[in-house]
C-alpha positions in Angstrom: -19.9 -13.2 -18.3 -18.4 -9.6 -17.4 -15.2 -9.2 -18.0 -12.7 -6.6 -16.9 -12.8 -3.6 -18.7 -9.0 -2.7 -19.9 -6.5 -0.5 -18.8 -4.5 1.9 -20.9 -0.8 0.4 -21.3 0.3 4.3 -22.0 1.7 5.7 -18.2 -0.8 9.2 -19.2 -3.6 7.8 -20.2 -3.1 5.5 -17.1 -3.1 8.8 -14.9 -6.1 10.0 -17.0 -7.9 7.1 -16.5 -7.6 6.8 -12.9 -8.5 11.1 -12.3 -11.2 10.1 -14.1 -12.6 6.6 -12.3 -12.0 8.1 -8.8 -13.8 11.6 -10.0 -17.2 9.6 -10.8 -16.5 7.1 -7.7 -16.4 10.4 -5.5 -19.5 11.9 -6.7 -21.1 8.7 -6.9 -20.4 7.6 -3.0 -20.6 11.2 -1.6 -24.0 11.8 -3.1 -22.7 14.9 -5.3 -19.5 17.5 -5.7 -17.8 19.2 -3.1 -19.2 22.5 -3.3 -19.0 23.3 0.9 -16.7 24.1 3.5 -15.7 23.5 7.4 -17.2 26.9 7.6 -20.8 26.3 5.8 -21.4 23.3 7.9 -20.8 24.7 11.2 -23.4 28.1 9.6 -25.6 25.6 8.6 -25.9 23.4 12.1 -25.7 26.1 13.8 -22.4 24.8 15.9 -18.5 25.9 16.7 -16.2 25.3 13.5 -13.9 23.3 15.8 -17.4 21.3 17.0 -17.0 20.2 12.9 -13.4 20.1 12.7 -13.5 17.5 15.7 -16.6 15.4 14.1 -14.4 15.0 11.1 -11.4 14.0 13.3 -13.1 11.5 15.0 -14.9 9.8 11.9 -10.8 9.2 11.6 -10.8 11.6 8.2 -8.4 14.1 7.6 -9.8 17.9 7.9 -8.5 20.6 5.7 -8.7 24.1 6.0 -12.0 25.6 7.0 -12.5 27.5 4.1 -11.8 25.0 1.2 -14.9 23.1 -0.4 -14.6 19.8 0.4 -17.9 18.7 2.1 -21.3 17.8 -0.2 -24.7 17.8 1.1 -24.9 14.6 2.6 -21.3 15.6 4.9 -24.0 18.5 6.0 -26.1 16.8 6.9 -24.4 14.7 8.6 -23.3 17.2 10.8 -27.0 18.3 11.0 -27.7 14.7 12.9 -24.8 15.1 15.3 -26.0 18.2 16.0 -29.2 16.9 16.7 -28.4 14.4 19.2 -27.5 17.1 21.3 -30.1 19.4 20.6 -33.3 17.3 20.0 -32.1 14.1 22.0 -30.2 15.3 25.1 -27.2 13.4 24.7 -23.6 14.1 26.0 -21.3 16.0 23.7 -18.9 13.6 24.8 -21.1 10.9 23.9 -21.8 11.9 20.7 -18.0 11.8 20.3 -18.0 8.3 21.1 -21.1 7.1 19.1 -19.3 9.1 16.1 -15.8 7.7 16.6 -17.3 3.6 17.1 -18.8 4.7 13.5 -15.6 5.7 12.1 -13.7 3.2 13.8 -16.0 0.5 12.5 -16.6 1.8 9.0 -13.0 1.9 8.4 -12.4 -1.4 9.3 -15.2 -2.4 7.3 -14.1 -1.1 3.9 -11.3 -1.5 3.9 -12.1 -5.7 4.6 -14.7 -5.8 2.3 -12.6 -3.7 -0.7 -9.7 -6.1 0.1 -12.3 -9.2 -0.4 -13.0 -7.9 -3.8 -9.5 -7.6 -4.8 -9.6 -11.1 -3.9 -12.0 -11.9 -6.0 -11.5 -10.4 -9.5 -8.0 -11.3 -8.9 -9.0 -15.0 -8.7 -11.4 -15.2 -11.3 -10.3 -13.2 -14.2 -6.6 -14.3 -13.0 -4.9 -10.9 -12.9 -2.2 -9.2 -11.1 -2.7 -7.4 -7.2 -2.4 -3.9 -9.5 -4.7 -4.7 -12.4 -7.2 -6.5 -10.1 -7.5 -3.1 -7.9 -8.3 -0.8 -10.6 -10.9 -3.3 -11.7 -12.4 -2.6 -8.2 -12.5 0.7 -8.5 -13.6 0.7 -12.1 -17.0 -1.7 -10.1 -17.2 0.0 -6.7 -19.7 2.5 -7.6 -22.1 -0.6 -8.8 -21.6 -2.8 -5.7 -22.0 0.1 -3.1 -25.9 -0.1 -2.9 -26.0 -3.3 -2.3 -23.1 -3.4 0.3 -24.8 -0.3 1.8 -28.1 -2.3 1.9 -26.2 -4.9 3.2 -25.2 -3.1 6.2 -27.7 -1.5 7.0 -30.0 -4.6 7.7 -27.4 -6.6 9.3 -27.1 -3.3 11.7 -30.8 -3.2 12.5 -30.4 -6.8 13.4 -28.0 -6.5 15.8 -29.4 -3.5 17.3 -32.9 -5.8 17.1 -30.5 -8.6 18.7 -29.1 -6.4 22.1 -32.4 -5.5 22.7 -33.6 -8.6 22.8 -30.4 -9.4 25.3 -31.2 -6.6 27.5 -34.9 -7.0 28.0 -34.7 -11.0 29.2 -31.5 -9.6 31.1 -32.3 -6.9 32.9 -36.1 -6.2 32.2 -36.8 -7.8 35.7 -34.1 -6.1 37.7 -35.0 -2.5 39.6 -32.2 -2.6 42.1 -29.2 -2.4 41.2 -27.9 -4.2 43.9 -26.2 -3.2 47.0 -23.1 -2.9 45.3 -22.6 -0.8 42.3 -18.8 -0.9 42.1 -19.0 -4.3 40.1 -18.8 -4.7 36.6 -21.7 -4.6 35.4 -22.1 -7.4 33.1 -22.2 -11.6 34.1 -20.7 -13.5 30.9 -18.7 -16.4 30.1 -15.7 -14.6 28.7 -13.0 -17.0 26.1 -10.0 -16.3 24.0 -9.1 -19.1 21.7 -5.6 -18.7 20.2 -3.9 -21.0 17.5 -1.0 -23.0 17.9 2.4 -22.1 16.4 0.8 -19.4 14.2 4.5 -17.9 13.3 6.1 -21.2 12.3 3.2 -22.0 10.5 2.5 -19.1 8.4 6.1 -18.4 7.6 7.3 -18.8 3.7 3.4 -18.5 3.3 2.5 -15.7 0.1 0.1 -13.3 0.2 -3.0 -15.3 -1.0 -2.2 -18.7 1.2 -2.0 -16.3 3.8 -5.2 -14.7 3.2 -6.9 -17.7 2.9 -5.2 -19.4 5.9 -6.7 -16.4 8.2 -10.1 -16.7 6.7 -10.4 -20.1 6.8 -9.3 -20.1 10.5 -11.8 -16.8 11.2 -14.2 -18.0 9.5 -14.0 -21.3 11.4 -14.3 -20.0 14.8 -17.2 -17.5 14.1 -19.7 -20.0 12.9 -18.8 -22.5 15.8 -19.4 -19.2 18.1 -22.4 -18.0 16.2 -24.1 -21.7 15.6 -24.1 -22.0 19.6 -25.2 -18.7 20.7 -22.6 -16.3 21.8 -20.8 -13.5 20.3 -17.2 -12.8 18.6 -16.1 -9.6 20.2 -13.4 -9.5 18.1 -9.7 -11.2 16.4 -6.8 -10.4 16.3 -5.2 -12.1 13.8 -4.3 -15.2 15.0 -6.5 -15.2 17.8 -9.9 -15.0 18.6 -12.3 -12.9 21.5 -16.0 -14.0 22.3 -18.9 -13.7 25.3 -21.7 -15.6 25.8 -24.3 -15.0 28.4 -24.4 -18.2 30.3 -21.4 -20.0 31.6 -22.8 -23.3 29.6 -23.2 -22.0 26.7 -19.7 -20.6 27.3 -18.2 -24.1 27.5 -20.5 -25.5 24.5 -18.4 -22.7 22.5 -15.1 -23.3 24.4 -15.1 -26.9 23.6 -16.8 -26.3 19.9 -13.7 -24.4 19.2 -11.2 -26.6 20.1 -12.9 -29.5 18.7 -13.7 -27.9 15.1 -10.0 -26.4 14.9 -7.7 -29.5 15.2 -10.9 -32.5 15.3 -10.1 -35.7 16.6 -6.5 -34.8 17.7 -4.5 -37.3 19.7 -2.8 -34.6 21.8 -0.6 -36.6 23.8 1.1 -38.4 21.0 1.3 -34.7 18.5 2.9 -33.0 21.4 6.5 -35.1 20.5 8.7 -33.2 18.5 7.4 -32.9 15.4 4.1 -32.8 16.1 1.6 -30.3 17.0 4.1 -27.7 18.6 5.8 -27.9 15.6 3.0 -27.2 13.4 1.7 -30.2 12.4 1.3 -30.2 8.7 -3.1 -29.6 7.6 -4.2 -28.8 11.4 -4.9 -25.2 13.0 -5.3 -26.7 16.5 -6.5 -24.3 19.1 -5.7 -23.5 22.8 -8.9 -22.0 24.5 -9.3 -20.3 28.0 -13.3 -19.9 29.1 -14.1 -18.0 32.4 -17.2 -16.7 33.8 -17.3 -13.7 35.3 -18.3 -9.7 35.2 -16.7 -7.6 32.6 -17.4 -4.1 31.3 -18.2 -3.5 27.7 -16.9 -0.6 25.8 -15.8 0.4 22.7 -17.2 -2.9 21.0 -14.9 -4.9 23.4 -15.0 -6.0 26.8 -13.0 -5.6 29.5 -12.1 -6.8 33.4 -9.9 -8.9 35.1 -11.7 -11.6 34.0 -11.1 -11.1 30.4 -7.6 -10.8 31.5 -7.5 -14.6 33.0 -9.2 -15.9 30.0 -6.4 -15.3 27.8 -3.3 -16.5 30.3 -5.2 -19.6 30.3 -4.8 -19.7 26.9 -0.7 -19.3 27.3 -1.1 -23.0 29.2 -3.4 -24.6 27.8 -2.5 -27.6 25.5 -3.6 -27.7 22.1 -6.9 -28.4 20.9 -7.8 -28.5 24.9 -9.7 -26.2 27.1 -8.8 -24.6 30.6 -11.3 -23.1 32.9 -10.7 -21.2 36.5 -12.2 -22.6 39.6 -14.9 -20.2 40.1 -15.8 -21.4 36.5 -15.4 -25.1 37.1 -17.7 -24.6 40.5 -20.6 -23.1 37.8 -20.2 -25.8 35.4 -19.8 -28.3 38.2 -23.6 -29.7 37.9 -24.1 -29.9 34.3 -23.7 -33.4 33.1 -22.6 -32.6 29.8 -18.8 -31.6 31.1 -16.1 -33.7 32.7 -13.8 -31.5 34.7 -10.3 -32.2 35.5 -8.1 -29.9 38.0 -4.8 -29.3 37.1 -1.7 -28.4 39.1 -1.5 -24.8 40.1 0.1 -22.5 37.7 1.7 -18.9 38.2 0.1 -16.8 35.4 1.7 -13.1 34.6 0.2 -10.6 36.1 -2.0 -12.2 37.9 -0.1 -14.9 40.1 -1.4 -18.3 41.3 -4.0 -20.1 39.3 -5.6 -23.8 39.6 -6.5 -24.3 36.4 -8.9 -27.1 35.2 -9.2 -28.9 32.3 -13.1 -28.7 30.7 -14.0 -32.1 28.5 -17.2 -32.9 26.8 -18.9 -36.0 28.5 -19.7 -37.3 25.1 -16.2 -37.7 24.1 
């Protein structure tokens, strides 16, 4: 068993000890010392300083002045395959920003989660404080980041393999657009699924019950989405955003959620006081909205008035229950596997009158 290597007690050697640590982590993770400037890179790609100065910007790193050395070989050539996209590929300048920035955006967002998981675990399983537990990461990073990086880089070739797949059976047989090209461009079952009481519940909660009450409740609702074939576009804390490609499989998910987040629930009697509004003690119940419609996807999210409808149907929907629109309810009308129920007509914000219905598994 590896155990944590110690940490001076003595404040200096502390200091020392860190320099050091985040010295080798540097060199190790950058692919060598920062021997070049803003100015070398732009020589050596053959581009405008403020072409580098912006790349660096949108990665979402801090630039420093163009003449100190704080780039290595690998930042060039980087630079050198932005520049390339341009040059060799024909692409948009603009769109190279874009491509860059969904890189920095997403990297960022990955690190930092996957650091934080670390923390996690040394401090669980050599039982040691927040502090003592991140210094242990650092003092380990430099030995888990090939296998992270490895990591990542299959699982992006996947999806890439994945939206390829998607877009050939989608679109391989279309060659007119259509006589209308206003329209967003995209046909999928769009839901939010947002969890009960989330304040009330989580308050008084410390930082590890926390943490683990978010994972559990992520990781929940990504393999019900994942196991029945759509696609988290994202959460947001205590919420959750995914597509799907087919209305059904849309309302598989929809009803997957609510049923796995809060199972066999007897709404009617947890709504009393005490019950589910209040935060019913063990139980992360779930309000879902599911609509099919046409949304535009950008930035790694999606977008449309339809999205928008999706989650308002969320604000009324009861716990562990789902809430389609009409036009959704007229798609899902013929399968036999759902029972649909209308609903008095509600006002929604922003968006005015709404018949919602209520979407139940035959089975149940």
């Amino acid at each position: 068993m590896n155990y944590p290597r110690p940490v001076p007690d003595d404040r200096s050697q502390d200091l020392d000890f860190l320099e050091s640590t985040v010295g080798e982590l540097d060199a190790e993770l950058l692919g060598g010392p920062r021997t070049l400037s803003a100015h070398d890179l732009a020589e050596r790609a053959g581009i405008d300083i403020d072409v580098v100065r912006g790349f660096w910007t949108t990665m979402g790193l801090p630039h420093a002045d163009p003449d100190e050395p704080i780039y290595t070989e690998r930042d060039a050539e980087a630079i050198d395959r932005a520049a390339a996209l341009v040059r060799e590929h024909g692409l948009d300048l603009r769109t190279v920003i874009t491509v860059t920035r969904a890189l920095g955006h997403t990297s960022d967002r990955l690190a930092l989660w996957q650091v934080e998981a670390l923390v996690e675990d040394m401090a669980g399983r050599y039982e040691l404080d927040d502090t003592s537990a991140r210094l242990l990461v650092l003092d380990r990073l430099a030995s888990l980041a090939p296998v992270l990086e490895a990591q990542l880089v299959h699982s992006y070739r996947r999806q890439l393999a994945a939206i390829a797949g998607r877009y050939a059976a989608e679109f391989g047989q279309l060659r007119d657009p259509g006589p209308d090209r206003s329209v967003l461009p995209l046909a999928r079952a769009v839901g939010f699924a947002d969890m009960v009481s989330f304040t009330r519940r989580t308050a008084g909660l410390g930082s590890t019950d926390l943490s683990q009450f978010v994972q559990r409740f992520e990781a929940a609702a990504r393999d019900v989405v994942s196991a029945n074939g759509g696609r988290v576009v994202k959460t947001i804390g205590d919420a959750i955003l995914f597509v799907a490609d087919s209305a059904a499989t849309g309302a598989v998910i929809a009803l997957g959620l609510a049923d796995a987040l809060g199972k066999e629930l007897d709404v009617d009697r947890e709504t009393t006081t005490g019950g589910l509004f209040e935060g019913a003690r063990g139980v992360t119940p779930v309000r879902v909205g599911l609509v099919w419609g046409r949304v535009l996807s950008r930035f790694g999210d999606v977008f449309g008035p339809d999205v928008n409808l999706a989650a308002r149907l969320t604000d009324i929907a009861d716990p562990s229950t789902v809430l389609v629109d009409e036009g959704t309810a007229a798609v899902l009308s013929a399968d036999p596997r759902f029972v649909l129920e209308p609903r008095p007509a509600r006002r929604l914000a922003g968006i005015g009158s709404v018949a919602p219905v209520r979407l139940r598994s035959a089975r149940a």
